[in-house]
C-alpha positions in Angstrom: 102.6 124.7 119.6 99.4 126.0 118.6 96.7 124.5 116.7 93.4 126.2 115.6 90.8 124.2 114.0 88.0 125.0 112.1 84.7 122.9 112.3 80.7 123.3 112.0 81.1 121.1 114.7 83.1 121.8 117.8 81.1 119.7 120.2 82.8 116.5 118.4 86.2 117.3 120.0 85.3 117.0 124.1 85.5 113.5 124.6 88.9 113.6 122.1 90.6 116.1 124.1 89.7 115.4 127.3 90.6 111.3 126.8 93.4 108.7 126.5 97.0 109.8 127.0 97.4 112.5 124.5 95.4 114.6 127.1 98.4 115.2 128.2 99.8 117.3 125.8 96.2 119.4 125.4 96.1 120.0 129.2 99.6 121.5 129.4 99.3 123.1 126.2 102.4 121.8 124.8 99.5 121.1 121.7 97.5 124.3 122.5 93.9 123.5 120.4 91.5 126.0 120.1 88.0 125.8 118.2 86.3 127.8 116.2 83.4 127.9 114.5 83.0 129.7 111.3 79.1 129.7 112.1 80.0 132.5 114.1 81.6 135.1 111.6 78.5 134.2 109.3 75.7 136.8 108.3 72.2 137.1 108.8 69.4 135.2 111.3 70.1 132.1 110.4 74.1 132.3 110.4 74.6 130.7 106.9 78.1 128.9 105.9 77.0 127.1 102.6 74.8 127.3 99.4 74.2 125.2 96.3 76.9 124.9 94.0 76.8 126.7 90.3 76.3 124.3 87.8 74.0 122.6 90.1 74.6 119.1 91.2 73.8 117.5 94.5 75.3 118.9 98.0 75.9 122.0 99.5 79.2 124.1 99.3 80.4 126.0 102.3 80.9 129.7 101.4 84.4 131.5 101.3 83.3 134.7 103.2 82.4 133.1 106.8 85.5 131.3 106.7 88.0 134.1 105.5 86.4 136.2 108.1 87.1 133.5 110.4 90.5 133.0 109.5 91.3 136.3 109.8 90.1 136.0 113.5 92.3 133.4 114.3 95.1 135.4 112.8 94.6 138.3 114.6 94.6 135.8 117.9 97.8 134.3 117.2 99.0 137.5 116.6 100.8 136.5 113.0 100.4 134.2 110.9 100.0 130.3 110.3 99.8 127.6 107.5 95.9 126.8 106.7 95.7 122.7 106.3 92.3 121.7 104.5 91.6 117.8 104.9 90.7 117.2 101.6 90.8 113.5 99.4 92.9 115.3 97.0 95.9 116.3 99.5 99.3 114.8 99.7 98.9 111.7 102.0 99.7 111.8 105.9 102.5 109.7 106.6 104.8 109.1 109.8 107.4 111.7 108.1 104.6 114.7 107.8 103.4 114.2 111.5 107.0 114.1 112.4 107.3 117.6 110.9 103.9 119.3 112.3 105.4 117.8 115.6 108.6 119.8 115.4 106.5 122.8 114.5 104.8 125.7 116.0 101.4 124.5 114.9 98.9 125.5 111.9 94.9 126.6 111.2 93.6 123.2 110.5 90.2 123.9 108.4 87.8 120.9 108.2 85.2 121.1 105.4 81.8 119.8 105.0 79.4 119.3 102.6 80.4 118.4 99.0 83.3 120.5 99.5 84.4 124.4 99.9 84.4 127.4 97.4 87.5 127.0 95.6 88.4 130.7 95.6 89.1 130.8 99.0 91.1 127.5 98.9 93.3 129.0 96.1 93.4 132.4 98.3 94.0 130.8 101.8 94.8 127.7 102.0 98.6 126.6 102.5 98.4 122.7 102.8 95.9 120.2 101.9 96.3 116.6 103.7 94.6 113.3 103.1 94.2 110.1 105.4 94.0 108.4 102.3 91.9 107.3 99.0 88.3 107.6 100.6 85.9 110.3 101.4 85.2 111.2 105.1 81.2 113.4 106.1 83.8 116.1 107.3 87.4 117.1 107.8 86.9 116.4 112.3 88.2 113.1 112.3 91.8 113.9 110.3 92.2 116.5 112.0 91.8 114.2 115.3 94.1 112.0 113.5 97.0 114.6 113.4 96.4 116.0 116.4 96.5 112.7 118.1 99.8 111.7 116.6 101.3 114.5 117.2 100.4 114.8 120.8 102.1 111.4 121.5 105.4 112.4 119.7 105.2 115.7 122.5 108.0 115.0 125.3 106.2 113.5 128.6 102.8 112.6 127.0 103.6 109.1 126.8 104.2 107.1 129.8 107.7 106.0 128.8 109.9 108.0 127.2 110.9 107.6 124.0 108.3 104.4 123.3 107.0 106.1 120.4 110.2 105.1 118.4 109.2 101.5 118.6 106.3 102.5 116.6 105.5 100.9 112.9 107.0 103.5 110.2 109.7 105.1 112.9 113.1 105.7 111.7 114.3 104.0 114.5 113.0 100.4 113.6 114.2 101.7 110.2 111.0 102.2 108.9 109.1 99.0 109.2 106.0 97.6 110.8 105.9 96.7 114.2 106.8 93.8 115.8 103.6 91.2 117.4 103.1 92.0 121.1 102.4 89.5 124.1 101.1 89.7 127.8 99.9 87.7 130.5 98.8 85.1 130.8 101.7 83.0 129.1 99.1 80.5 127.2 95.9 81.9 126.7 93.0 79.6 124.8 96.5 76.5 123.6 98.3 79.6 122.6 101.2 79.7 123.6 103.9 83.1 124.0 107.0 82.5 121.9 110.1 81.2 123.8 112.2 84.2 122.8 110.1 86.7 124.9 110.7 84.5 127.6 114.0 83.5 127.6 115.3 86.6 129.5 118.3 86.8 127.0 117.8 90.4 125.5 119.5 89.7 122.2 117.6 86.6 121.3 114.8 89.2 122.4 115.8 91.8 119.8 116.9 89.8 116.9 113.2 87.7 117.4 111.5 91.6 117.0 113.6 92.5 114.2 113.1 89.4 112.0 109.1 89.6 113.1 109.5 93.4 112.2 110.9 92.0 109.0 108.5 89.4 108.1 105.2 91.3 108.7 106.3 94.4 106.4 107.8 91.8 103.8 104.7 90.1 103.9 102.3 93.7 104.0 104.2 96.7 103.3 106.8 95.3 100.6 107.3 99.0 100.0 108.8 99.4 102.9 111.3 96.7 102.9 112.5 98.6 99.2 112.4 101.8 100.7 114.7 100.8 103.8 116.9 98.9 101.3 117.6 101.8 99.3 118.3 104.1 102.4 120.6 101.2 103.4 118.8 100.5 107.0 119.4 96.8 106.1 121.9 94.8 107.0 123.3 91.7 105.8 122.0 89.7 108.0 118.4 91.4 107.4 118.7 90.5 103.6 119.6 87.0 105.0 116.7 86.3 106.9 114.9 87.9 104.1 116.0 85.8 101.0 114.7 82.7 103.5 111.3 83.6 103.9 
């Protein structure tokens, strides 16, 4: 898969790609990023992508032309077309369930604004998909775009170094949609602390029920959402409701 992203700022995504495990998946291109900067398909000496808003007001906006040009130059790359994802406060949220189907994908133009925001004609022209990390403001559009290319790197085959440890994760289907269980290392007391006696024990079902009623109680207790939402996809079973009612 293929993802092209947009940004005033390409030097902010080195250290990203070049780090950590998901690296992985950006060396061998099975997540394929390229950068562009729209600074470049901008006119005169000073290569100008924003202006002050009509209506005034404070901020800059960035300006549809330098962007549709650049679009059009990662379109012609690709050599077809793509979804355009803005990062924007007023997108649909990212949840485990979206980055689970950008993972399955063949990739997308991710576009990360700046400023107090971007001409709305080209957002009603080109954009496809607008995405939020949630209800707060970021300086720029880099760091969700990080976000989903990070979690969609570690869902890639091989990037992680054990197959198939991603669907322990907190929100997976395959814990049913809960948090996460607590995790423990060495040493086995650390500070009068001690490791529970389950994860010790050696006996992997007392293991697995321990994780599933601590998956249990921490989203009962956080996410209660989550515990209605797996109820009503019937991921719970009796014996879940059981544990449940006792806490």
């Amino acid at each position: 898969m293929r993802f092209d992203v947009l940004t005033l700022f390409p030097e902010l995504f080195g250290a990203f790609l070049e780090s950590g495990v998901t690296r992985r998946a950006y060396e061998s291109k099975q997540v394929d990023v390229r950068l562009w900067n729209p600074r470049d398909q901008a006119e005169g000496n000073y290569r100008r992508v924003d202006d002050r808003p009509f209506g005034g007001g404070p901020g800059m906006v960035m300006l549809a032309e330098p962007l549709a040009r650049t679009v059009a130059a990662v379109k012609a790359d690709r050599g077809g077309s793509a979804p355009v994802v803005l990062f924007s406060p007023t997108g649909r949220r990212l949840d485990h369930a979206e980055v689970e189907s950008w993972s399955a994908g063949e990739g997308a133009i991710l576009l990360c604004g700046r400023y107090e925001g971007i001409d709305q004609r080209f957002i009603d022209s080109h954009v496809d998909v607008q995405l939020s990390l949630g209800d707060f403001v970021l300086s720029g559009g880099e760091i969700a775009a990080m976000a989903l290319l990070d979690a969609v790197a570690r869902l890639q085959p091989g990037v992680l170094n054990e197959a198939g440890s991603h669907e322990a994760d907190s929100f997976n289907p395959a814990i049913d949609g809960l948090l996460d269980c607590p995790h423990y290392t060495r040493p086995e007391e650390w500070q009068g602390r001690q490791v529970p006696a389950e994860l010790l024990s050696g006996h992997h079902a007392n293991i697995e029920k321990w994780r599933r009623e601590r998956r249990l109680e921490a989203t009962a207790k956080l996410r209660p959402d989550l515990i209605e939402a797996a109820r009503k996809a019937g991921r719970l079973t009796r014996e879940d409701e059981r544990f449940l009612a006792g806490l």
